[in-house]
C-alpha positions as CSV (number, residue, x, y, z in Angstrom):
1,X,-90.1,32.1,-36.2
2,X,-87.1,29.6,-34.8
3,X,-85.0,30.5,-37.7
4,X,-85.6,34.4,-36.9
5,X,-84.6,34.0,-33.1
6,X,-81.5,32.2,-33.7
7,X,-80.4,35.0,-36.5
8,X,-80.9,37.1,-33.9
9,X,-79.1,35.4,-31.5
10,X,-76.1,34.8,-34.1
11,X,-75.9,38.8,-34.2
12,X,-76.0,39.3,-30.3
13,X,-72.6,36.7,-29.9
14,X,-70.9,38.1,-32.9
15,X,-71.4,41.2,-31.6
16,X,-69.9,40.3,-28.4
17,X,-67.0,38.5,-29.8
18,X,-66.2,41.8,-31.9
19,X,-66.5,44.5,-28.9
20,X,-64.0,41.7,-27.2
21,X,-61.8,41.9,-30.2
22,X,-61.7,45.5,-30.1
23,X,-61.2,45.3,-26.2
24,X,-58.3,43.1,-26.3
25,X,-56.6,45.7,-29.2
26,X,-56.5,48.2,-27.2
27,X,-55.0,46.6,-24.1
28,X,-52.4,45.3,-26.3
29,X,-52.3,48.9,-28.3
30,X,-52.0,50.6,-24.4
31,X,-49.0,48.3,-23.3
32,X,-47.2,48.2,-26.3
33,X,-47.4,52.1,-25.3
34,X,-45.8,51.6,-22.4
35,X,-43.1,49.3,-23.5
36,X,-42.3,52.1,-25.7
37,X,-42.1,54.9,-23.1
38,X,-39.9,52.4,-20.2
39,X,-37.9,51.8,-23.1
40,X,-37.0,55.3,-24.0
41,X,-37.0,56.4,-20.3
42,X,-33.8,54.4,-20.0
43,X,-32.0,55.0,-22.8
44,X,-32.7,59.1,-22.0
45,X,-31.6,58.6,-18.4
46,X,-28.5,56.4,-19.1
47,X,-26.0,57.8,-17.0
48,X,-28.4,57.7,-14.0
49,X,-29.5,53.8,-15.1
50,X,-25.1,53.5,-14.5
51,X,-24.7,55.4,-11.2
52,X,-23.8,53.1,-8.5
53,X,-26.0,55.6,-6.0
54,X,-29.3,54.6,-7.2
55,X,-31.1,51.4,-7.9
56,X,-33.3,52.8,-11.1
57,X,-32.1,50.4,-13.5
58,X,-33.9,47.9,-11.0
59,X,-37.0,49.7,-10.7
60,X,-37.1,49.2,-14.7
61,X,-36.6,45.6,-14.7
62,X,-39.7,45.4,-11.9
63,X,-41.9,47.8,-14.4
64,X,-41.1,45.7,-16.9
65,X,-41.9,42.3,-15.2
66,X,-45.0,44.1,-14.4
67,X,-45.8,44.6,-18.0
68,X,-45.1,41.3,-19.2
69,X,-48.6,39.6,-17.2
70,X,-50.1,40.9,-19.9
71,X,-48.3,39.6,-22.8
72,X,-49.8,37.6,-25.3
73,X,-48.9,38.6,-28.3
74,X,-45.6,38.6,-30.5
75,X,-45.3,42.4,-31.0
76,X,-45.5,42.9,-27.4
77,X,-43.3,40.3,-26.7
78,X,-40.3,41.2,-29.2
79,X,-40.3,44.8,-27.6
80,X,-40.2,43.2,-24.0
81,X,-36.8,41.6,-25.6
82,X,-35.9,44.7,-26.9
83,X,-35.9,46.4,-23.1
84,X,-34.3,42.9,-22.0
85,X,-31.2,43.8,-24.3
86,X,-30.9,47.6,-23.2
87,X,-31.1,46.6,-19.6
88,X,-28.6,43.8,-20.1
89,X,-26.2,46.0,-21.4
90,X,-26.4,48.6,-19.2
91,X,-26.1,46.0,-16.3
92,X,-22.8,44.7,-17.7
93,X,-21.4,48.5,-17.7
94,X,-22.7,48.9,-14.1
95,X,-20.7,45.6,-13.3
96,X,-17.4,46.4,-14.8
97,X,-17.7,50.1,-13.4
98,X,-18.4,49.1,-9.7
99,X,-15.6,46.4,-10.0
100,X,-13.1,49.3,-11.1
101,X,-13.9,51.5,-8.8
102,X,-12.9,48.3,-5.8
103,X,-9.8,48.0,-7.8
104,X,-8.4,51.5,-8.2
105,X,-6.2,53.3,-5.6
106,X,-7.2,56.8,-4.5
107,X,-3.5,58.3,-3.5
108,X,-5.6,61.3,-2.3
109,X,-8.4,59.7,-0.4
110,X,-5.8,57.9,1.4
111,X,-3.1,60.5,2.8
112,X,-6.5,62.5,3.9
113,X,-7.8,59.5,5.9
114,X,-3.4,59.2,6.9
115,X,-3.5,62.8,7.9
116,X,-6.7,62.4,9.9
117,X,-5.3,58.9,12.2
118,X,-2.3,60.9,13.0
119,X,-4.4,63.9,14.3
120,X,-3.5,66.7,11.8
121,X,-5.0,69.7,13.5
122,X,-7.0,72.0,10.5
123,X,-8.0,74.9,12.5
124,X,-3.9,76.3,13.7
125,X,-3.6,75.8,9.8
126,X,-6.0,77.5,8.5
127,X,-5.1,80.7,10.9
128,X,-1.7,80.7,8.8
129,X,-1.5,82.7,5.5
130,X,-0.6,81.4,2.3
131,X,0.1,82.8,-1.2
132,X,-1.4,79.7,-3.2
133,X,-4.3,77.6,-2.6
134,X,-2.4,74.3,-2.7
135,X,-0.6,75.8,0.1
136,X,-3.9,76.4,2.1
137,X,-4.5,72.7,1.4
138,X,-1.3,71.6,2.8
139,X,-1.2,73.9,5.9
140,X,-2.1,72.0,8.9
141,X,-0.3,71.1,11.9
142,X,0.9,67.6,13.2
143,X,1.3,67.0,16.9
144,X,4.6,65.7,17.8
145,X,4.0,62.4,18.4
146,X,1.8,62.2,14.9
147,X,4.9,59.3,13.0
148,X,5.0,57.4,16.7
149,X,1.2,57.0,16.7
150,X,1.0,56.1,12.8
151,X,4.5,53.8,13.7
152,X,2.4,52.0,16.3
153,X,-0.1,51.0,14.7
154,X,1.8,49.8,11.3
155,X,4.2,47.8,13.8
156,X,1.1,45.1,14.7
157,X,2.0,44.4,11.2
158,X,4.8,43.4,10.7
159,X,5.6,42.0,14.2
160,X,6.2,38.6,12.5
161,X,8.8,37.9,10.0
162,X,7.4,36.8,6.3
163,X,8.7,32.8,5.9
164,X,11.3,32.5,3.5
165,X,11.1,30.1,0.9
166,X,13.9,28.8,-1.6
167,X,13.5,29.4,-5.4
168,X,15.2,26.1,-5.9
169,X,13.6,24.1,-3.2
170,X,14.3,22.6,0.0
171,X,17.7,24.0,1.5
172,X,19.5,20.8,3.7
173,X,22.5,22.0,5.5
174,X,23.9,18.7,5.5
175,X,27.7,18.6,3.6
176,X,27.6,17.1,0.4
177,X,27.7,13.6,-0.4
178,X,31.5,12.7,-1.5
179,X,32.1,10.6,-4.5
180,X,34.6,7.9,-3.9
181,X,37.6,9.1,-6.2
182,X,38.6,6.0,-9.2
183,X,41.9,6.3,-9.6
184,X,43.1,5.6,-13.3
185,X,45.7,3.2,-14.4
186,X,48.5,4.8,-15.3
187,X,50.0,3.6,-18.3
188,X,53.5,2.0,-18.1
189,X,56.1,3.2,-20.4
190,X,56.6,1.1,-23.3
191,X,60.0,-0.1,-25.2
192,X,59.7,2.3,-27.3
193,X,59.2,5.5,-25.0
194,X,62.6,5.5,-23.9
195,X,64.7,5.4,-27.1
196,X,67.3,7.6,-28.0
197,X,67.0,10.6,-29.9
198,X,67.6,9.8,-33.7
199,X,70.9,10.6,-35.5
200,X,69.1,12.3,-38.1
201,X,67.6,14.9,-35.5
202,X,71.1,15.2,-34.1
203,X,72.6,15.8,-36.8
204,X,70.4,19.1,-37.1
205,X,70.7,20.2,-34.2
206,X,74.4,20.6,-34.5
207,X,74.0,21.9,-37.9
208,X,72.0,24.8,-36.7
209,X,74.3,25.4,-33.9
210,X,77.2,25.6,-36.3
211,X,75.6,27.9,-38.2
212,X,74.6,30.3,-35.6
213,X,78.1,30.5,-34.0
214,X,79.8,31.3,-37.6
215,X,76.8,34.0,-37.8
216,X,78.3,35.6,-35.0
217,X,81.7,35.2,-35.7
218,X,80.7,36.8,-39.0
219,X,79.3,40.2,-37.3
220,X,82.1,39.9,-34.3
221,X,84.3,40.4,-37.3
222,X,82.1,43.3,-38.4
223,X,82.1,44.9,-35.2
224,X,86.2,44.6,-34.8
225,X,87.0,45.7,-38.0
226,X,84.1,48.8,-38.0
227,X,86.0,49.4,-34.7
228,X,89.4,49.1,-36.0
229,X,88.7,51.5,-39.4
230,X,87.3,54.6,-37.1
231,X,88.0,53.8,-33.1
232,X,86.6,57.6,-32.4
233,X,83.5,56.7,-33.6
234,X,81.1,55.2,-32.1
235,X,79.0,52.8,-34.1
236,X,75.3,53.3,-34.0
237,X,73.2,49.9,-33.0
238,X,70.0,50.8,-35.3
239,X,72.7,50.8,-38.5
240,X,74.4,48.1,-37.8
241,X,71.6,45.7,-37.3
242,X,68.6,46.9,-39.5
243,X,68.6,45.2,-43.1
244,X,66.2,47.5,-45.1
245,X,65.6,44.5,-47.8
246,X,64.6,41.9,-44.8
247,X,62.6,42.0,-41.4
248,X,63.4,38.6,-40.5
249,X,67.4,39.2,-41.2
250,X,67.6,42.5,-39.2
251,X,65.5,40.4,-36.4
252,X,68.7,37.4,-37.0
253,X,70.9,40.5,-36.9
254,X,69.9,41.9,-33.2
255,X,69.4,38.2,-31.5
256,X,73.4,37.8,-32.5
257,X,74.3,41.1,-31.2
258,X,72.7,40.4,-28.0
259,X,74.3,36.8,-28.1
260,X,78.0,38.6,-28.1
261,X,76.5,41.1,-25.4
262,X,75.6,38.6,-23.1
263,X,79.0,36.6,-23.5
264,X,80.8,39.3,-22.9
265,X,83.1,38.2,-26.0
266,X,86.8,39.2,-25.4
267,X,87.7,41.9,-27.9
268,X,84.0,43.4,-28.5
269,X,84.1,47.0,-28.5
């Protein structure tokens, strides 16, 4: 009879431990459920997880937190990483878009909220007619004092004078610092510095200038006896000096011309 009741009492606590088992599955069955539909609820509605108007993307993250109390398993907990990635990501977009949108000028936004400080009066320009409507958006009317108001206010700006500083560094308007001046020996002629010119050189030099005064008595000779043979005729300068077989002699040629030119020789024609 002992060994019958505790049979029976194995059954009742196996039982037990199998409806908690089957309990316990379908919990975990249900949230993996929900995992799945947060997850695809934010990748469907991405453009509204990125809008900088709503906070949905943080209404996930406190579902999700939600979800994760009852955790205990690794299939639930490798799709509560899965959601931890998407919303990751979609918070770095969300970061770099609102840091863009701090950063970027809006040229339009700007001469509207310009227009509206210096009082541009929308109703006397919207009475006007216009042929385009980018001329109905430019009609308006400025009062006259609209560039002395706008001057006003810009002038609390810029009532100081930006400090200037030197690319090269400090600027001192002291003079320069003047180097004492060395004066150099200077060297003392020598023996030798002095001497005559020698005999050889001499000796050269009055050779040469034999030769060039026999040159032009050669082609004063020339000119008198060219003169002599046909006095009516005058004799043309570009014969008489050009030497077709020689630059340098018809060069020779016109510096001895020019010699007897200059010296006004008696008896040149």
């Amino acid at each position: 009879g002992r060994r019958g009741k505790e049979e029976g009492a194995g059954k009742k606590l196996s039982s037990r431990a199998m409806e908690s088992a089957s309990g316990d599955e379908t919990t975990q069955r249900l949230l993996r459920q929900q995992y799945r539909e947060l997850i695809a609820d934010v990748q469907h509605n991405r453009e509204l997880m990125l809008s900088a108007t709503n906070d949905k993307l943080t209404e996930s993250l406190e579902d999700a937190n939600k979800l994760f109390c009852g955790v205990s398993r690794a299939r639930e907990a490798a799709l509560d990483a899965q959601f931890l990635v998407l919303a990751s990501t979609l918070g770095k977009e969300k970061a770099s878009q609102l840091q863009s949108d701090m950063t970027v000028f809006d040229p339009s936004a700007f001469a509207e909220d310009l227009l509206s400080f210096m009082g541009l009066n929308r109703l006397e320009g919207d009475e006007c007619d216009s042929d385009s409507d980018s001329e109905q958006l430019a009609s308006g009317y400025l009062p006259s004092n609209a560039w002395h108001t706008l001057g006003e206010e810009a002038k609390k700006y810029f009532r100081r004078a930006p400090t200037f500083h030197f690319m090269l560094g400090t600027f001192t308007a002291d003079p320069p610092v003047q180097r004492p001046r060395i004066e150099r020996q200077q060297k003392k002629a020598g023996p030798d510095e002095g001497r005559a010119m020698p005999k050889q050189l001499k000796r050269m030099e009055e050779s040469h200038q034999e030769a060039t005064e026999k040159e032009v008595e050669r082609i004063l000779g020339f000119l008198q006896s060219f003169f002599n043979e046909e006095p009516d005729t005058p004799i043309s300068y570009f014969e008489f000096v050009t030497d077709p077989g020689s630059f340098a002699r018809t060069v020779e040629n016109m510096f001895h011309v020019s010699f007897l030119i200059r010296v006004s020789v008696n008896g040149l024609p």
